[in-house]
N, CA, C and O of each residue as an XYZ file, in Angstrom:
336
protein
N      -1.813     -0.699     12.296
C      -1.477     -0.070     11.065
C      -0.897     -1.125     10.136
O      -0.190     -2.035     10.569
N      -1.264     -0.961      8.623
C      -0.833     -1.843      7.525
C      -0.048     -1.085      6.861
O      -0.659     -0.104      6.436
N       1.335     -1.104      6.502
C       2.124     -0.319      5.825
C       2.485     -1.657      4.326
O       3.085     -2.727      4.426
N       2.012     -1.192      3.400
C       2.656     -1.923      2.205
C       3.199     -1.312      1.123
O       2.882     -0.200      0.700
N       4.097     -2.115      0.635
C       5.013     -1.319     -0.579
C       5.310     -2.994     -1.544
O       4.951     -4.167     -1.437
N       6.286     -2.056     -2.580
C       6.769     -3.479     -3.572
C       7.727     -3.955     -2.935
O       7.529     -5.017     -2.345
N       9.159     -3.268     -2.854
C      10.541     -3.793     -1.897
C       9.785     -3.940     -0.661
O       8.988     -3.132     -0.184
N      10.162     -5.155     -0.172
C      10.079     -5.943      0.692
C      10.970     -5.067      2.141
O      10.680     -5.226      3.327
N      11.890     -4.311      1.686
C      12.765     -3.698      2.916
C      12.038     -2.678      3.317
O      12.244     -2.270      4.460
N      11.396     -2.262      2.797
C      10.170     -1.429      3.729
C       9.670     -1.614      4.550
O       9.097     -0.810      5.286
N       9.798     -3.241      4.676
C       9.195     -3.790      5.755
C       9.599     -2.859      7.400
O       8.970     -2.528      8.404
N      10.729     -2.757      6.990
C      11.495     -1.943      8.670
C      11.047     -1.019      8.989
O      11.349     -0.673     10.132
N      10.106     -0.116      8.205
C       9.340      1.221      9.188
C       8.164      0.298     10.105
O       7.727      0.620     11.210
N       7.785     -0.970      9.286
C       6.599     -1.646     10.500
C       7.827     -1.785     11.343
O       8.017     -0.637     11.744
N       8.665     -2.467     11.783
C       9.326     -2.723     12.863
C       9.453     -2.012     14.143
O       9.365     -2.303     15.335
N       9.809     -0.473     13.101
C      10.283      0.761     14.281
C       8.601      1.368     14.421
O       8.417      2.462     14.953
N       7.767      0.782     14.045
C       6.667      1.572     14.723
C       6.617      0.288     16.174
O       6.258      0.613     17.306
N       6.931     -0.738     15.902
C       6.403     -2.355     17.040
C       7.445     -1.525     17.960
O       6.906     -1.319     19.047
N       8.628     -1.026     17.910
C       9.571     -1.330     18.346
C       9.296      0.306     19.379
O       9.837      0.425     20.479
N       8.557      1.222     18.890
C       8.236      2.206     19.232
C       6.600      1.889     20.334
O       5.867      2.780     20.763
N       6.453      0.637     20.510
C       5.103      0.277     21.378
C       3.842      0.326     20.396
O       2.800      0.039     20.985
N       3.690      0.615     19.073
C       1.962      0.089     18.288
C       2.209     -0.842     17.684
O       3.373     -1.124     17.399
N       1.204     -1.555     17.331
C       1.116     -2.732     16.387
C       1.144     -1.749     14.642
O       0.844     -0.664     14.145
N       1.810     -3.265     14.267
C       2.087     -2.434     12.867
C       2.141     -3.911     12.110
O       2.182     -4.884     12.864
N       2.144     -4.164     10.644
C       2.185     -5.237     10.180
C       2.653     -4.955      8.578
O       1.653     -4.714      7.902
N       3.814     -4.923      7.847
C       3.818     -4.627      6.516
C       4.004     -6.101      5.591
O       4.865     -6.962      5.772
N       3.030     -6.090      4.663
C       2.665     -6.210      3.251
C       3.450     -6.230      2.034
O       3.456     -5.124      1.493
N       4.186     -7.213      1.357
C       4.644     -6.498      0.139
C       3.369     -6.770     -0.864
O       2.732     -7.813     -1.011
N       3.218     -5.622     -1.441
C       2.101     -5.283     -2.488
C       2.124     -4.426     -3.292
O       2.546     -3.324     -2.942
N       1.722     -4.618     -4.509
C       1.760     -3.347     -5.836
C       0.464     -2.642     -5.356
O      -0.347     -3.528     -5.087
N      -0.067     -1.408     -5.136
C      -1.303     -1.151     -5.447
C      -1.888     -1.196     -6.821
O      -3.077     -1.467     -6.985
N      -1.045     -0.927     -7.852
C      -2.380     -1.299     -9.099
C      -2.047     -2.352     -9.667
O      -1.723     -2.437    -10.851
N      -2.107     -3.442     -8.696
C      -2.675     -4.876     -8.686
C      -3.727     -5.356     -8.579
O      -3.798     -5.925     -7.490
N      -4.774     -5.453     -9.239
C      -5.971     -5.977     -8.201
C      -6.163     -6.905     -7.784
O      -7.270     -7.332     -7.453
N      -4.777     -7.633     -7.666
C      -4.704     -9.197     -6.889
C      -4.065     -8.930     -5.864
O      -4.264     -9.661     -4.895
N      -3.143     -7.863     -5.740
C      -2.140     -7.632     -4.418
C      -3.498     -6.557     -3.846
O      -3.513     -6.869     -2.656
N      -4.294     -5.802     -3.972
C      -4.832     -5.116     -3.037
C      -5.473     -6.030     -2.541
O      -5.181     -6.215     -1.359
N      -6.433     -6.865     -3.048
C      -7.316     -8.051     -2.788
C      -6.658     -8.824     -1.265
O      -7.129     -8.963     -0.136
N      -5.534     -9.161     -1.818
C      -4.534     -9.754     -0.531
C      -4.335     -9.189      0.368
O      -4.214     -9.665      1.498
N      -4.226     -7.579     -0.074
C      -3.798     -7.002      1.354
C      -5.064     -6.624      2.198
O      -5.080     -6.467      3.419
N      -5.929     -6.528      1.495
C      -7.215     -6.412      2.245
C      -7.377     -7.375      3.103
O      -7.463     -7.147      4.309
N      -7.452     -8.833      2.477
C      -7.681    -10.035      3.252
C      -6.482    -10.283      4.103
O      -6.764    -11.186      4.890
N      -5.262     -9.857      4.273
C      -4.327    -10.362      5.174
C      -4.511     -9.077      6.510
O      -3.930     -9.238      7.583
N      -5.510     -7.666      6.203
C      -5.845     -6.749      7.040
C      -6.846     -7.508      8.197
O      -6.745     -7.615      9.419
N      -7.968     -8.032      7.107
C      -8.598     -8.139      8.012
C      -8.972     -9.595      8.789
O      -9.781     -9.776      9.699
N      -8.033    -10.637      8.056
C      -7.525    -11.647      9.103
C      -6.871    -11.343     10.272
O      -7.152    -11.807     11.378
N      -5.618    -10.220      9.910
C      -4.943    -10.328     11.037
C      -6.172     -9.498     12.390
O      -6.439    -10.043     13.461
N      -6.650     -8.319     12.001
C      -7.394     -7.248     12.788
C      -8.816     -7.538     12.919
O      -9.492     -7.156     13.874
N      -9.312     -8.311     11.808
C     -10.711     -8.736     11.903
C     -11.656     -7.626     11.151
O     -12.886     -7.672     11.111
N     -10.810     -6.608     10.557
C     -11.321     -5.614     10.238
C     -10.793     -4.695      9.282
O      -9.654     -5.106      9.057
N     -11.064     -3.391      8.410
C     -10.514     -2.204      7.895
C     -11.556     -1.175      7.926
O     -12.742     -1.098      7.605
N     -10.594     -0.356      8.475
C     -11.494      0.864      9.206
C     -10.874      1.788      8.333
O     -11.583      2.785      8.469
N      -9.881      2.104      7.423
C      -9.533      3.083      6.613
C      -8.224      3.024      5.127
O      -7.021      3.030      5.390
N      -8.609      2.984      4.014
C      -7.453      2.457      3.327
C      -7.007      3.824      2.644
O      -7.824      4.740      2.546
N      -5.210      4.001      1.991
C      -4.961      4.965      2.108
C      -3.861      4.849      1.226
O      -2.721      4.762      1.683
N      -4.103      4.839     -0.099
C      -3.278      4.553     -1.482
C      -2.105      5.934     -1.328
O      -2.584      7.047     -1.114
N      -0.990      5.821     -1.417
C      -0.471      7.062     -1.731
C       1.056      6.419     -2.141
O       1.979      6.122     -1.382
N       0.985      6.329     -3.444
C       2.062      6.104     -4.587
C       2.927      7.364     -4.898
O       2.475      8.397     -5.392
N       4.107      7.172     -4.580
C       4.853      8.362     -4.879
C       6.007      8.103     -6.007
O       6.810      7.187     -6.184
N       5.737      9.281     -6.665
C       7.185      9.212     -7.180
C       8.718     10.146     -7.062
O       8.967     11.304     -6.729
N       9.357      9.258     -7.410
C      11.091      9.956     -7.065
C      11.021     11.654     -7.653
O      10.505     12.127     -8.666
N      11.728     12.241     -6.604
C      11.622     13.617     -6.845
C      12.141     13.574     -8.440
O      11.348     14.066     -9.243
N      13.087     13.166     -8.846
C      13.812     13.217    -10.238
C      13.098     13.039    -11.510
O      13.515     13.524    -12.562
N      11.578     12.058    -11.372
C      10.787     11.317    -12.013
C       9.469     12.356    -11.614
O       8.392     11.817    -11.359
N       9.560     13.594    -11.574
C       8.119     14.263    -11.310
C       7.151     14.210    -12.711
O       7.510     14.205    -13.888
N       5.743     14.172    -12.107
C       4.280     13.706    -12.415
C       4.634     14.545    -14.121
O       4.438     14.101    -15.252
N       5.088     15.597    -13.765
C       5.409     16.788    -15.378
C       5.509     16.010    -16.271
O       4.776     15.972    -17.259
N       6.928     14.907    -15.906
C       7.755     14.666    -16.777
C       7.264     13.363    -17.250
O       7.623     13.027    -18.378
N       6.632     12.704    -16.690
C       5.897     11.479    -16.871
C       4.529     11.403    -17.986
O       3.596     12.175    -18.210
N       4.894     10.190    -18.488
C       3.255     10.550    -19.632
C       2.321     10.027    -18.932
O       2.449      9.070    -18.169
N       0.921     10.890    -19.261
C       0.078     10.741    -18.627
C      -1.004      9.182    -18.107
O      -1.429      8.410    -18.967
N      -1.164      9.067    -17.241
C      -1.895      7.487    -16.828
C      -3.508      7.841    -17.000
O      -4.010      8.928    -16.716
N      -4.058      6.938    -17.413
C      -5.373      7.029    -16.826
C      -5.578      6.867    -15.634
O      -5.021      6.170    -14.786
N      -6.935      7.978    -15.590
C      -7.092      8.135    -13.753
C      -7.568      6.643    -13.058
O      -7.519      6.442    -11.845
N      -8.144      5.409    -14.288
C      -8.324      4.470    -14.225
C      -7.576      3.540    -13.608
O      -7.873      2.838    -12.642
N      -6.443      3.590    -14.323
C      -5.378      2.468    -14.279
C      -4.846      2.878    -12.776
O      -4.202      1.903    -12.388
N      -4.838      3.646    -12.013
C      -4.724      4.089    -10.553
C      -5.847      3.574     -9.671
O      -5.443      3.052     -8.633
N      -7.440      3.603     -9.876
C      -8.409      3.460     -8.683
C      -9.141      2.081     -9.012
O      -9.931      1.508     -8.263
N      -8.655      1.583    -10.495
C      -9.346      0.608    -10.710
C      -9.510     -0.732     -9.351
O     -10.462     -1.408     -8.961
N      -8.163     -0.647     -8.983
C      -7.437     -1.859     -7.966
C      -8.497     -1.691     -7.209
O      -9.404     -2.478     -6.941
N      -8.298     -0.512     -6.858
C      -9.385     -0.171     -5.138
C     -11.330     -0.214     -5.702
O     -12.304     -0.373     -4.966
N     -11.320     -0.125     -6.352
C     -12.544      0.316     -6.638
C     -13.527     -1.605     -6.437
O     -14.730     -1.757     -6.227
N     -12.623     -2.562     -6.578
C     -13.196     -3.854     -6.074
C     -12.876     -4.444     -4.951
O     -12.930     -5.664     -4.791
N     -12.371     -3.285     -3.735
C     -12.547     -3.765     -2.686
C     -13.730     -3.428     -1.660
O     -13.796     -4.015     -0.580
């Protein structure tokens, strides 16, 4: 499993999955980067040799809901992925 985020201290859910017996490996990466997905793709499938499933899911702070936010293009979200 590839777990990536921006803060770097995220890193510690990969830990407690190693630490729990699976391989796990985290990433710091923006997803709508299309230089950080690019990377994380290539640091996937150096390490594994492979990607068998990718799985964008950007959240925001309960306080900061989607309502209240101005609207994004659906673009500026899949563009990243859409050149891997």
């Amino acid at each position: 499993m590839v777990i990536a985020a921006r803060a770097a201290e995220r890193g510690r859910i990969a830990c407690e999955i190693e630490a729990g017996g699976a391989r796990a490996l985290f990433v710091t990466a923006d997803g709508l980067q299309a230089a950080d997905v690019h990377g994380l793709v290539k640091t996937t499938v150096d390490c594994w040799g492979r990607l068998d499933c990718a799985f964008h899911n950007a959240a925001v702070p309960w306080k900061n809901l989607s309502c209240q936010l101005p609207p994004l293009p659906k673009r500026s979200l899949i563009a990243p992925w859409r050149s891997i």
